[in-house]
PDB file with one MODEL, atoms N, CA, C and O in Angstrom:
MODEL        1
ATOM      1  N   UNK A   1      12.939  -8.307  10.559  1.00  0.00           N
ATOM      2  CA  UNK A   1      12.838  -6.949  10.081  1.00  0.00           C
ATOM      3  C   UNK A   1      11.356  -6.610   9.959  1.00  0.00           C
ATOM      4  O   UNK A   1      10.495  -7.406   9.583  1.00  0.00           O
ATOM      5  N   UNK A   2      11.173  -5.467  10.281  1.00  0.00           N
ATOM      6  CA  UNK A   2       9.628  -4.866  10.171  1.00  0.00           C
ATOM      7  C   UNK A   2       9.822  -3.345   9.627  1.00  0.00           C
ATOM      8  O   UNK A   2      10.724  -2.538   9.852  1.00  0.00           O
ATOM      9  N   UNK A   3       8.625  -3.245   8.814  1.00  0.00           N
ATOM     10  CA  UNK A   3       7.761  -2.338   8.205  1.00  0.00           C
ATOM     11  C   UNK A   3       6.909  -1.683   8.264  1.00  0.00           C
ATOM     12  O   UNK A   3       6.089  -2.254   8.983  1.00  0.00           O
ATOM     13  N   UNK A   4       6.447  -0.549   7.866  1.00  0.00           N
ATOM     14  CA  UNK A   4       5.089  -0.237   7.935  1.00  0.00           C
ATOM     15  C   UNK A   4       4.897   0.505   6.917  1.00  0.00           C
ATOM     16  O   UNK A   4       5.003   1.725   7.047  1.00  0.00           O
ATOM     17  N   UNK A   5       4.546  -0.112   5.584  1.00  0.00           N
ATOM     18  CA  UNK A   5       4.181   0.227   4.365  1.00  0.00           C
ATOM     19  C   UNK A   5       3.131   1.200   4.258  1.00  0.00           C
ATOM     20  O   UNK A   5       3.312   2.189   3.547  1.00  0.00           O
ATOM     21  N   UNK A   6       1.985   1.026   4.920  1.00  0.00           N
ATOM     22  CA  UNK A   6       0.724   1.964   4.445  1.00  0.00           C
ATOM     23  C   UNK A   6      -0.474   1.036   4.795  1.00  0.00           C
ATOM     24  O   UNK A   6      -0.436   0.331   5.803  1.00  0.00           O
ATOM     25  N   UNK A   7      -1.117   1.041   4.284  1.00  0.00           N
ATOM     26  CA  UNK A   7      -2.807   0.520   4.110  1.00  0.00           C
ATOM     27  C   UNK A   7      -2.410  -0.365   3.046  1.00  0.00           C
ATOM     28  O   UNK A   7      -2.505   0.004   1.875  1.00  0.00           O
ATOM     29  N   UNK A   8      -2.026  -1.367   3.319  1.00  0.00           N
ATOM     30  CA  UNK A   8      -2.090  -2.608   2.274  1.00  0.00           C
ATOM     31  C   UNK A   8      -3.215  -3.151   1.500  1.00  0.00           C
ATOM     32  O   UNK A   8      -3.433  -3.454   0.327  1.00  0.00           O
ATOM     33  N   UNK A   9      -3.936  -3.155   2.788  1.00  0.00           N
ATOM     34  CA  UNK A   9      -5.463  -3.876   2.606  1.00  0.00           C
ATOM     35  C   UNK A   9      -6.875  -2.797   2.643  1.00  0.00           C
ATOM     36  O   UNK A   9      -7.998  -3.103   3.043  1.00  0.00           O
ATOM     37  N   UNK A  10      -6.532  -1.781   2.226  1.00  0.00           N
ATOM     38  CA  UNK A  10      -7.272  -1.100   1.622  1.00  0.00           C
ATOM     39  C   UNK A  10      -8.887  -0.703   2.953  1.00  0.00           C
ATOM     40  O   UNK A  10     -10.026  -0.426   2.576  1.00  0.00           O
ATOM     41  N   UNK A  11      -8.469  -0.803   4.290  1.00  0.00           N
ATOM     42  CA  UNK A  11      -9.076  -0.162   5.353  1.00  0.00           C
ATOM     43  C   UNK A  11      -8.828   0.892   5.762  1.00  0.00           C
ATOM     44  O   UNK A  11      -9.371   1.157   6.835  1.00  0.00           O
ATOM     45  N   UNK A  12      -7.994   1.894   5.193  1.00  0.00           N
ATOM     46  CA  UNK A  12      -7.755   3.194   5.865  1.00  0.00           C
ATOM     47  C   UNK A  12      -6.925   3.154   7.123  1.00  0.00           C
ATOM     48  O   UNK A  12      -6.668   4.162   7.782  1.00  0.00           O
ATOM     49  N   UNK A  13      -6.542   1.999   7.406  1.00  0.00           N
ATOM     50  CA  UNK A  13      -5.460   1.928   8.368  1.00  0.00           C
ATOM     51  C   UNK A  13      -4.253   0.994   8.302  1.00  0.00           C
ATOM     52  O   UNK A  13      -4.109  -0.157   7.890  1.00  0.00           O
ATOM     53  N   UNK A  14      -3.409   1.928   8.873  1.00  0.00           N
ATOM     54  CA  UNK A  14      -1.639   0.984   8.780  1.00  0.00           C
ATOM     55  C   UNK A  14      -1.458  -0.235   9.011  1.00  0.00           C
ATOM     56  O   UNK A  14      -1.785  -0.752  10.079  1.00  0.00           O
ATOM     57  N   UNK A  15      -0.897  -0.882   8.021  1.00  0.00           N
ATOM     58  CA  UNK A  15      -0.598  -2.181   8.324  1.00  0.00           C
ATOM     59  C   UNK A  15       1.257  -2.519   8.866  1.00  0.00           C
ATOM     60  O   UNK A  15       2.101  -1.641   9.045  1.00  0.00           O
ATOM     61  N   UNK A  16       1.396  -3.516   8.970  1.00  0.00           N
ATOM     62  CA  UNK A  16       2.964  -3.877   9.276  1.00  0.00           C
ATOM     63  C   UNK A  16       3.375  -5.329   8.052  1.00  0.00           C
ATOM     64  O   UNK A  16       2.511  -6.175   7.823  1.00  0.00           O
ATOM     65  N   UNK A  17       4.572  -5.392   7.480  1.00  0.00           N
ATOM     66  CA  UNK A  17       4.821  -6.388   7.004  1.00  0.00           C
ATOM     67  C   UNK A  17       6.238  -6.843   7.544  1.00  0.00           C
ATOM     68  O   UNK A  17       7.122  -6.013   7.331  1.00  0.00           O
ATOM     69  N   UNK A  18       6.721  -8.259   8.350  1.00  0.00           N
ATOM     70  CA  UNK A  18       7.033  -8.925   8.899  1.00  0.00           C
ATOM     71  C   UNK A  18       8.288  -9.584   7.922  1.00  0.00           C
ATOM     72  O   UNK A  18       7.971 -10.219   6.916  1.00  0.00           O
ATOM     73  N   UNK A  19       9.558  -9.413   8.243  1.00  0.00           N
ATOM     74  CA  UNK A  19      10.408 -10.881   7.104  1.00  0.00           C
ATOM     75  C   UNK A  19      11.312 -11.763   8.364  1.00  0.00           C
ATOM     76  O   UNK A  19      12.192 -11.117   8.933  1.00  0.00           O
ATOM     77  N   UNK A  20      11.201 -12.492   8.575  1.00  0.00           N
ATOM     78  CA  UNK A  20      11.905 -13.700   9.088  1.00  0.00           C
ATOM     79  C   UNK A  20      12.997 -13.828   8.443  1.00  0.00           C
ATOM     80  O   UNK A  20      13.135 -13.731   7.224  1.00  0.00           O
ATOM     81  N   UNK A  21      14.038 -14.113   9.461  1.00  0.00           N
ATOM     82  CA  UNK A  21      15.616 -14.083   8.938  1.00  0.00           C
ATOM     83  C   UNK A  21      16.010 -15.966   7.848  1.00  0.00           C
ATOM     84  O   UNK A  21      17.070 -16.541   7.598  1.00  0.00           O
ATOM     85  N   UNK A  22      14.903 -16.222   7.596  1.00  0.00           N
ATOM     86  CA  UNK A  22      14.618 -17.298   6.417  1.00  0.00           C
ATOM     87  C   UNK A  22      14.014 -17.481   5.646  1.00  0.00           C
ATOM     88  O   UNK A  22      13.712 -18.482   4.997  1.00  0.00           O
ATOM     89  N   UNK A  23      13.529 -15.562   5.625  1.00  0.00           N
ATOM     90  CA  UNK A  23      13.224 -15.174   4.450  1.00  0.00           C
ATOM     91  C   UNK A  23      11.930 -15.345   4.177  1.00  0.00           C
ATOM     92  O   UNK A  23      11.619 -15.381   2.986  1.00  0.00           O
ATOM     93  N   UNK A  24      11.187 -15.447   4.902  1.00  0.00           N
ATOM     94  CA  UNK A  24       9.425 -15.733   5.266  1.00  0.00           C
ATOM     95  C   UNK A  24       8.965 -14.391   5.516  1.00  0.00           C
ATOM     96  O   UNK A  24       9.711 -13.734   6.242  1.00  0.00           O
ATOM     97  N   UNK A  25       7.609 -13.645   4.972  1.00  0.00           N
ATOM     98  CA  UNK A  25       7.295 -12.518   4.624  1.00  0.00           C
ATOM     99  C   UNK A  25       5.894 -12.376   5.043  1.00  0.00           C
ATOM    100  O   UNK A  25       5.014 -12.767   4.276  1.00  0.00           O
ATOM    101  N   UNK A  26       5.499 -11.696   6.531  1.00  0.00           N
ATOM    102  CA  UNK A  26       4.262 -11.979   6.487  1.00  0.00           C
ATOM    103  C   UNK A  26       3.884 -10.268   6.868  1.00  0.00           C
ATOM    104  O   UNK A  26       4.549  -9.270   7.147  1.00  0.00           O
ATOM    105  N   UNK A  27       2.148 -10.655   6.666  1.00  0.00           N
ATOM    106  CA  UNK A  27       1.836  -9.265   6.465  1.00  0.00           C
ATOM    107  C   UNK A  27       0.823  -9.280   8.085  1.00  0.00           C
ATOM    108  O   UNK A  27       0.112 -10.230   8.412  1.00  0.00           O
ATOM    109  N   UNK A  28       0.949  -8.366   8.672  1.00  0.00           N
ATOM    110  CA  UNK A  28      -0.233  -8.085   9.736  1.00  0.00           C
ATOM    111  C   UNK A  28      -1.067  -7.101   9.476  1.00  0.00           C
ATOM    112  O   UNK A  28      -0.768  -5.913   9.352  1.00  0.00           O
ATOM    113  N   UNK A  29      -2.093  -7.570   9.395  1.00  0.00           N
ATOM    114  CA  UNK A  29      -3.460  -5.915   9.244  1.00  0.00           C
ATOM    115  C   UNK A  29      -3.586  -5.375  10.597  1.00  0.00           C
ATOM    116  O   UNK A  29      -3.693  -5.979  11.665  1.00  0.00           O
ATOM    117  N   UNK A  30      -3.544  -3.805  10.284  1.00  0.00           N
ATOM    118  CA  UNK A  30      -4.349  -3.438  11.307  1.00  0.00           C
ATOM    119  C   UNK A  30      -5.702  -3.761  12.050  1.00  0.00           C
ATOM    120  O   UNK A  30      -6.655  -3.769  11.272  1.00  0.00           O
ATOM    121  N   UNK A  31      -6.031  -4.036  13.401  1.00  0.00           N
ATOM    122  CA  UNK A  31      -7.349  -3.737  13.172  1.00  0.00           C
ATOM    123  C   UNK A  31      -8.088  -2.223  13.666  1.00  0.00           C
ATOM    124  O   UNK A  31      -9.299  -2.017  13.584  1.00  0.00           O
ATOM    125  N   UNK A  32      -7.242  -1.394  14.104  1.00  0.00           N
ATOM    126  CA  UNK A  32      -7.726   0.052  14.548  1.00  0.00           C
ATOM    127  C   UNK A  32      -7.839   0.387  15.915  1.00  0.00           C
ATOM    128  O   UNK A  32      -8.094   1.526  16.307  1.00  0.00           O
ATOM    129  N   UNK A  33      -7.640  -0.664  16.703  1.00  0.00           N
ATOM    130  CA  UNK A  33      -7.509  -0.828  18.135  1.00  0.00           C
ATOM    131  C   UNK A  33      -6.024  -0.298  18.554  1.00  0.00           C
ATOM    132  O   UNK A  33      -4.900  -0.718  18.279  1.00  0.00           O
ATOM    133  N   UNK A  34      -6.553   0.948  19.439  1.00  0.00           N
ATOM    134  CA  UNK A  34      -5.392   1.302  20.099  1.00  0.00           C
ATOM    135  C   UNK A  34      -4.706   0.587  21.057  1.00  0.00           C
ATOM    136  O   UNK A  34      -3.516   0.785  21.301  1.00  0.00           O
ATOM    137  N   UNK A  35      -5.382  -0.223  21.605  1.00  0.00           N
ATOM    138  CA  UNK A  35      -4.790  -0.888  22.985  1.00  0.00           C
ATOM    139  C   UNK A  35      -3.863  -1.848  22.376  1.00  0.00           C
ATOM    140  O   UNK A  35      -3.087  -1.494  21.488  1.00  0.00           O
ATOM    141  N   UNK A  36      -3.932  -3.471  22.978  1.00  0.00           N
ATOM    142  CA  UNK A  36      -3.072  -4.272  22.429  1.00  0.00           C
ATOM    143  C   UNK A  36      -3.330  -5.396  21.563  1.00  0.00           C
ATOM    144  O   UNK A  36      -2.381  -6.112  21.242  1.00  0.00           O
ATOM    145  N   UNK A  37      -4.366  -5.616  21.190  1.00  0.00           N
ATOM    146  CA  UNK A  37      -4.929  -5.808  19.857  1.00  0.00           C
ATOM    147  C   UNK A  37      -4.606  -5.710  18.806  1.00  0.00           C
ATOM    148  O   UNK A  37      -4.640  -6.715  18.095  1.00  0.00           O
ATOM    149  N   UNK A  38      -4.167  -4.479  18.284  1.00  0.00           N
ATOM    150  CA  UNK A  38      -3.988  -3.168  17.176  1.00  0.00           C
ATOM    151  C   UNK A  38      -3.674  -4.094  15.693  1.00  0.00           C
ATOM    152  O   UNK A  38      -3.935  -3.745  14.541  1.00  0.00           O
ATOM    153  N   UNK A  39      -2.900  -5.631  16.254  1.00  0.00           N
ATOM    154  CA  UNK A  39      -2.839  -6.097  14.832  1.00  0.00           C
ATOM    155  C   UNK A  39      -3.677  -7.095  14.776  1.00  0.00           C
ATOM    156  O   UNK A  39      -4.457  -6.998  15.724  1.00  0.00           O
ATOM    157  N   UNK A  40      -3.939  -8.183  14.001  1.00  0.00           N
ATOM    158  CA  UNK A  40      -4.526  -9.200  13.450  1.00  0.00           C
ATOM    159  C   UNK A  40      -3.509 -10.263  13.344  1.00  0.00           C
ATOM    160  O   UNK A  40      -2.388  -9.783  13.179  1.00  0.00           O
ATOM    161  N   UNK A  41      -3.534 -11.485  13.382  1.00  0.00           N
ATOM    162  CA  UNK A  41      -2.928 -12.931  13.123  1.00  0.00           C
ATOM    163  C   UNK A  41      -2.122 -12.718  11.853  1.00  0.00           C
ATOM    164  O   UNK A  41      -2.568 -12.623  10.710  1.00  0.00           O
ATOM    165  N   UNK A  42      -0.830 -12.658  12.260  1.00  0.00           N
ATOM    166  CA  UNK A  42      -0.101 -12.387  10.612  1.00  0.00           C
ATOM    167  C   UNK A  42      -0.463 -13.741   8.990  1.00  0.00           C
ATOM    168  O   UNK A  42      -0.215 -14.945   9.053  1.00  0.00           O
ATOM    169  N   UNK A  43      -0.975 -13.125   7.941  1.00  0.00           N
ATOM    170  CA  UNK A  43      -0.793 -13.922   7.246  1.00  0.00           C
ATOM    171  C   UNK A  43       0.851 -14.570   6.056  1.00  0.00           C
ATOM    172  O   UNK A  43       1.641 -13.663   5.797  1.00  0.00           O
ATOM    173  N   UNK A  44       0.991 -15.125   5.827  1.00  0.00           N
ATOM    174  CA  UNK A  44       2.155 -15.247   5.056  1.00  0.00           C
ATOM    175  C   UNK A  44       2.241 -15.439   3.879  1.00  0.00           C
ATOM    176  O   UNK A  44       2.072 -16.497   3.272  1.00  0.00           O
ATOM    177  N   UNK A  45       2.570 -14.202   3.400  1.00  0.00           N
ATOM    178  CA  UNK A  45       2.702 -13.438   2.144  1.00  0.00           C
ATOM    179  C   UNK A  45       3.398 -14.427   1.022  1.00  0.00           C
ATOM    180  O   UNK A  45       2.729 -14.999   0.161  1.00  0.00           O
ATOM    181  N   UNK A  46       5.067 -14.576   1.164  1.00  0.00           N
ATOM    182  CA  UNK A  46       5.729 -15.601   0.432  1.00  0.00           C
ATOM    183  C   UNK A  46       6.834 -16.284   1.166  1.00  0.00           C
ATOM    184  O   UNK A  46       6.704 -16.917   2.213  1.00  0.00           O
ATOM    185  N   UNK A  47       8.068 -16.060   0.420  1.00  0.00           N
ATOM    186  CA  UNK A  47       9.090 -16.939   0.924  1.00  0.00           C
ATOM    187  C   UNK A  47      10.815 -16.339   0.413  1.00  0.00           C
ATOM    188  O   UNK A  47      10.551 -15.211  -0.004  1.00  0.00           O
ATOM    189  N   UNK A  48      11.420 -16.412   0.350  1.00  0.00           N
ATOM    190  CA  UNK A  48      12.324 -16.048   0.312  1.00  0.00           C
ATOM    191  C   UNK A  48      13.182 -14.513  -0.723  1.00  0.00           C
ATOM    192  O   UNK A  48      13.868 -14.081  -1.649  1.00  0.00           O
ATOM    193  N   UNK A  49      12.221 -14.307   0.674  1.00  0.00           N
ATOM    194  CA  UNK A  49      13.164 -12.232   0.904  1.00  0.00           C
ATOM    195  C   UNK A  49      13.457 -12.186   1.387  1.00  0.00           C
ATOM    196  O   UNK A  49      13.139 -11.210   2.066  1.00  0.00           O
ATOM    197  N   UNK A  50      14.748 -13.238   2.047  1.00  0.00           N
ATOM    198  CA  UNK A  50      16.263 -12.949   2.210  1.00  0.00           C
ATOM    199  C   UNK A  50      17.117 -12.728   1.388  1.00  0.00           C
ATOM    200  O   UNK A  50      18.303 -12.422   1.508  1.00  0.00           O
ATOM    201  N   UNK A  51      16.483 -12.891   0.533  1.00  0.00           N
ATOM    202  CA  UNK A  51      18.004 -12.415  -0.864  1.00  0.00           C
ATOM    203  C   UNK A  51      18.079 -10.597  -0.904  1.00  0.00           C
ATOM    204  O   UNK A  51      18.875  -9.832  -1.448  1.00  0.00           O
ATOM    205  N   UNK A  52      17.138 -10.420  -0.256  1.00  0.00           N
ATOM    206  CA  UNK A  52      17.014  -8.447  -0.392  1.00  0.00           C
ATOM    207  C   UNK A  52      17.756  -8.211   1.306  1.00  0.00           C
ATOM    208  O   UNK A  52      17.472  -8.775   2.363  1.00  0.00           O
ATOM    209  N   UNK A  53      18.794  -7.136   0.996  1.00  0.00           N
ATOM    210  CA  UNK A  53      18.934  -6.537   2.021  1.00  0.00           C
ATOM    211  C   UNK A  53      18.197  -5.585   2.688  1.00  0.00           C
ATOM    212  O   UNK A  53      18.312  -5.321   3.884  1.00  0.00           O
ATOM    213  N   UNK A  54      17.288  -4.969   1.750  1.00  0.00           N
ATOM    214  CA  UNK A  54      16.414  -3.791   2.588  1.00  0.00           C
ATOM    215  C   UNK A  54      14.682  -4.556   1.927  1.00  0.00           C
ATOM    216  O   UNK A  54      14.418  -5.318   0.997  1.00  0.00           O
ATOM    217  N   UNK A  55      14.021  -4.005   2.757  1.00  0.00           N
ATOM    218  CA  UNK A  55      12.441  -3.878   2.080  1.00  0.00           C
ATOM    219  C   UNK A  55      11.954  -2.739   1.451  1.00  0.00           C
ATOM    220  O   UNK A  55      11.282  -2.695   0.421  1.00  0.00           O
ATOM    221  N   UNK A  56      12.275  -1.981   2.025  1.00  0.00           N
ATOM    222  CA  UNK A  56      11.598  -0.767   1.512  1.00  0.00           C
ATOM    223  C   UNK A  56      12.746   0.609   1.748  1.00  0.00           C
ATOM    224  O   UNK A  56      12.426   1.746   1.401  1.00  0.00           O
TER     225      UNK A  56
ENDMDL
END
């Protein structure tokens, strides 16, 4: 499942947050690059948000 919360990280640009169907939660920053770049190396947030049916 994917997201796109807002500016997480406080750059003025959209980020994405990531959940793995085992419940692994990671966040990707933008980096502002239109081409195919656009995100950054996901970091991993926590761990089990599989118990939530929705994120947001």
């Amino acid at each position: 499942m994917l997201v796109v919360p807002g500016d997480i990280d406080g750059d003025s640009k959209g980020d994405v947050l990531g959940r793995l169907p085992n419940g692994d939660l990671y966040l990707y920053t933008s980096t502002g690059n239109a081409g195919t770049a656009d995100l950054h190396r996901p970091g991993k947030v926590g761990s089990g948000w599989n118990i939530y049916k929705n994120m947001i």
